[in-house]
Structure formats: structure tokens, C-alpha cells
C-alpha positions in Angstrom: 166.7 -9.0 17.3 170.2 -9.4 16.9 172.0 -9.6 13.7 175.5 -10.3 13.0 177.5 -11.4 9.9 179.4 -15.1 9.9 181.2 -17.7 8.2 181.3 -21.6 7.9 184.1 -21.2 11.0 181.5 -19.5 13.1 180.8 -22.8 15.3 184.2 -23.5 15.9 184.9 -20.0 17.0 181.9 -19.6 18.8 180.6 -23.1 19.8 177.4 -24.6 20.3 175.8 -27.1 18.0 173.3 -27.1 14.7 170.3 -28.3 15.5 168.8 -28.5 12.3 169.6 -28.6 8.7 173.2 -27.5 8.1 175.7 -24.3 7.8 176.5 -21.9 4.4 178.2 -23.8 1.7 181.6 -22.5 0.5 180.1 -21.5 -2.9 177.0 -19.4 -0.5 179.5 -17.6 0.8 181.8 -17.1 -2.4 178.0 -16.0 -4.1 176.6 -13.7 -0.9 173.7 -16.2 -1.3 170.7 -14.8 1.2 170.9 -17.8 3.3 170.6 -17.7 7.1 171.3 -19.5 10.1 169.3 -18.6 12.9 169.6 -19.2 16.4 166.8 -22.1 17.4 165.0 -19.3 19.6 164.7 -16.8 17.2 163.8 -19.3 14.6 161.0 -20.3 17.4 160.0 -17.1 17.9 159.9 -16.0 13.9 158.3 -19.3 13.1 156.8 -21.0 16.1 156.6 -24.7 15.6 157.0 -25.0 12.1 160.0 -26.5 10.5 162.2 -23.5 9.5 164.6 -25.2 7.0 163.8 -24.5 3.5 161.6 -21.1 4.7 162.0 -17.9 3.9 162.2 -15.1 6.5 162.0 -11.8 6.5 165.6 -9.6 8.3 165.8 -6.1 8.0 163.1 -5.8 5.4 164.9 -8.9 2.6 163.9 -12.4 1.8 166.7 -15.0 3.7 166.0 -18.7 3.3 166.9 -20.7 6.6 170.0 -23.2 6.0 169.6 -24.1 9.6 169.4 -23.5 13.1 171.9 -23.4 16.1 172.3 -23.7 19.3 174.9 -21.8 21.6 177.0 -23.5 24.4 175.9 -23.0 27.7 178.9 -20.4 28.3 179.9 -18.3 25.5 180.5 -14.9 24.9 178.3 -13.3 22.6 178.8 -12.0 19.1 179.0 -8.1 19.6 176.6 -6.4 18.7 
């Protein structure tokens, strides 16, 4: 599993669309609030088919809750790892 930090610019920068839910709030990122956005896959994979907005899942051993889920463009670059 990958795992990279982001911001509320992230989309824009990287592209794709959210799928579900929604991105960090200003004040989640002003607060380092453990909310996550995961890529739909990984939130498939984590989660199978159950709604992951509103859960809690486990990354690198501490509690995130899932804001939402995204899904990258068809041609992107992606996030170093």
C-alpha cells in the first residue's frame, strides 16, 4: 500500500474525481485531524463492499476515519512514493 501526504489542492494538481463523500476541510488540515481519503481500490480492497465514509481504518498501525474516496484520471503521473 501506498501512502502519501496531501491537501484540499491535491485533485486539482493531480486530477481524477471523488467518488464518494468529500475532501479534508480547511479547519482538518489547520487541526492534523486523522481523516483520510483513499483511493476507491484501496478503499475496495480495505473494506470490500461496504460504504467506507464515516469508517475507521487502520494505516500504519493509527485509527483514520474515511472523508472519501477518489478516483485517478486515466493518465496521471503518480504521487512519488
Amino acid at each position: 500500500m501506498q501512502v502519501f501526504g496531501a491537501d484540499d489542492r491535491f485533485m486539482a494538481v493531480q486530477g481524477g474525481t471523488l467518488s464518494r463523500g468529500r475532501m479534508f476541510t480547511p479547519s482538518e488540515m489547520r487541526g492534523g485531524t486523522n481523516v483520510v481519503v483513499l483511493e476507491t481500490a484501496m478503499a475496495s480492497t480495505l473494506l470490500g463492499s461496504l460504504d467506507p465514509v464515516g469508517r475507521e481504518v487502520k494505516i500504519r498501525g493509527k485509527g483514520k476515519r474515511v472523508a472519501g474516496t477518489w478516483d485517478p484520471p486515466e493518465k496521471s503521473f503518480p504521487p512519488p512514493a
